[in-house]
N, C-alpha and C positions, 0 to 999 in steps of 0.2 A: 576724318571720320565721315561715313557715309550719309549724308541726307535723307531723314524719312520723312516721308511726305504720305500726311494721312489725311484723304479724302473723308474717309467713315472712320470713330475710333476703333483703331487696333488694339488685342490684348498687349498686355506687359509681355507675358512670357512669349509671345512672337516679335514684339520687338527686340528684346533680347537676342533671341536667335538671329535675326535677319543682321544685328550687328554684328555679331561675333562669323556669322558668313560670309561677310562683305569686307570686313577689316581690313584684307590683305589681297583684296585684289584690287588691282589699279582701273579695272575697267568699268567700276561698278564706283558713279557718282553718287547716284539718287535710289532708295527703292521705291516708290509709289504705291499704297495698299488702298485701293476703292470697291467698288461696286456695278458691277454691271458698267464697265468701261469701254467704251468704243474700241480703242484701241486694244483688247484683248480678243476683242470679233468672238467673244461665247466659253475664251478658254479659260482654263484656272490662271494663268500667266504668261507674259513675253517680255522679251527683252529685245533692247529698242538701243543696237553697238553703237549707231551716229552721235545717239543720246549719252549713251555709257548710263541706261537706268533700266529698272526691272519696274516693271510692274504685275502686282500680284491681284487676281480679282476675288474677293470673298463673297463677292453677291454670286456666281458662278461656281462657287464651291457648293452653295446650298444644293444645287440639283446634281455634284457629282455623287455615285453612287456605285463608284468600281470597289470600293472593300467592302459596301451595305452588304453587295450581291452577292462577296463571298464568304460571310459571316457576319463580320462587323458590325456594331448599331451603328447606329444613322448619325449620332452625336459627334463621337471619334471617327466616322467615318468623313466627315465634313471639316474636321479640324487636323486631318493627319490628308488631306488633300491638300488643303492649306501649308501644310510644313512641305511635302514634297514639291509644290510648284515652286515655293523658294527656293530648294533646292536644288531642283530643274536650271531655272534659270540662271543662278549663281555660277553653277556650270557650266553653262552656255556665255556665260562671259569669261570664266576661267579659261574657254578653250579658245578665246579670242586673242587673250591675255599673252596666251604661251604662241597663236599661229595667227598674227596678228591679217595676215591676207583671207582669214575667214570669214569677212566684214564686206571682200566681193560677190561672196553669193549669196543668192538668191534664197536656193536652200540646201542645207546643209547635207553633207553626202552622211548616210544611216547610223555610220558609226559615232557619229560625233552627238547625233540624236539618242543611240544606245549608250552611252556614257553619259548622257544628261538625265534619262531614266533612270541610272543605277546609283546616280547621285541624290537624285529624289528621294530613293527606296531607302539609299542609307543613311541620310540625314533621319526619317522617318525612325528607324530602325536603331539608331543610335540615340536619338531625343526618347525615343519609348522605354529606355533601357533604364532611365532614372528617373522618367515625371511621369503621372498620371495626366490627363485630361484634364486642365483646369475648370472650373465650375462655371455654369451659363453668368453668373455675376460678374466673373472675370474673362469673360468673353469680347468685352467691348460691344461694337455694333453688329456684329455676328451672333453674337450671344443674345440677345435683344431680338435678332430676327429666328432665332431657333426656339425661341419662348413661343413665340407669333403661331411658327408652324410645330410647335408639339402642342400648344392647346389648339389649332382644328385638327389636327389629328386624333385626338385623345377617344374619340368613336369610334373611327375606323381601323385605327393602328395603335390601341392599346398599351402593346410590348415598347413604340416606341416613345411613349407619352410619357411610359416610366421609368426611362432610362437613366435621366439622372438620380434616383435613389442610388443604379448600382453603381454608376460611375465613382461616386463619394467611396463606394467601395473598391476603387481600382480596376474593378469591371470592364471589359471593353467588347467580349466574345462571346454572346451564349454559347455555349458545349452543344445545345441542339442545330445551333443555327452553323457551325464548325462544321459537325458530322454531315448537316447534310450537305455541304458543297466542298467535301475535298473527301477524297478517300482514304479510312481507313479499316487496317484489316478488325474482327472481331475482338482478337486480343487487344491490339490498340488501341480499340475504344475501351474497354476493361481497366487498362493503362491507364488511359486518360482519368478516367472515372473514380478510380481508387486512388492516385495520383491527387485528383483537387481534393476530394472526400477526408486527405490528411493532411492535406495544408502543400504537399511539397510544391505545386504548381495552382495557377489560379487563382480565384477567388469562386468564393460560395456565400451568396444572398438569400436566408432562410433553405430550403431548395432548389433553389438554383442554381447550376453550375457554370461560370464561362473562365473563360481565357483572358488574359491579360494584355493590355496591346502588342505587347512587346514578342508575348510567345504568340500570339495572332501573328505578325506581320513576320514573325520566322519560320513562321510554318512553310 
């Protein structure tokens, strides 16, 4: 079984996952989940083939904000960062695993980096398909510091202060924050809109309409 190793407490439902990814691969000793780690030098993750260990950084999730920007709230967007650099990485030693001479370079040629993204995307994309977002309580020390920065935020950024009301609701996408960063035609937003309005997709919070992660991150 693979050794975790928790610098800051980890949720349950990540460690879960980072077990059932590492199972079966020989390459993968130890995972490491901390905070602001040296040896991540800023990024969500690396894996460390001499070591045969991943390390995953959640203090550096806080400031990722590649799904906030194209819909996303800030909540799921901070924890579905999280789930793809494990995925990433797992990858990155799966491709060790099977070419084992991959451990000579330096850095890896593109495609082996394009297969560790789409491993990301689909772990993401696969975990979304059954779970919600577990609650700031079962966040562990993540959860703890996303308390921290949604009460200063609660002036400035409002929408995201109130996010876990919708989250309890399976929430992940407001429909406004969708339409504006991806295109669709008139009818499709129409679609969209009569769509959640009857249940078939989405969720709706009093008035409010969003997307689900899972139809989020399939878009």
């Amino acid at each position: 079984m693979t050794q975790i190793i928790e610098m800051e407490e980890v949720p349950a439902a990540l460690l879960k996952v980072a077990q059932q990814e590492a199972e079966d691969v020989s390459t993968v000793d130890a995972i490491v989940f901390g905070a602001f780690m040296e040896i991540t030098a800023g990024c969500l993750g690396t894996y460390a083939p001499e070591l045969k260990t991943i390390y995953i950084d959640m203090g550096n999730a806080l400031h990722e904000k590649a799904l906030y920007n194209t819909g996303m709230m800030f909540i799921p967007n901070v924890w579905y960062a999280i789930l793809w650099a494990l995925g990433h990485e797992v990858e990155h030693a799966r491709q060790l695993e099977v070419e084992p001479k991959l451990i000579e370079f330096n850095k890896l040629p593109q495609e082996y980096e394009d297969a560790a993204m789409q491993a990301g995307e689909d772990l993401i994309l696969e975990w979304s398909e059954a779970h919600n977002v577990p609650p700031l309580n079962e966040l562990g020390w993540i959860g703890k510091q996303l308390i921290v920065m949604l009460n200063a935020m609660y002036t400035t950024h409002p929408d995201i202060a109130d996010e876990t009301d919708y989250l309890a609701a399976g929430a992940a996408a407001p429909l406004s924050a969708v339409l504006a960063h991806h295109e669709f035609t008139e009818r499709g937003k129409r679609f969209l809109i009569e769509d959640i309005d009857v249940g078939k997709i989405g969720v709706k919070v009093g008035n409010e309409r969003f997307l689900t992660a899972n139809e989020f991150l399939g878009l």
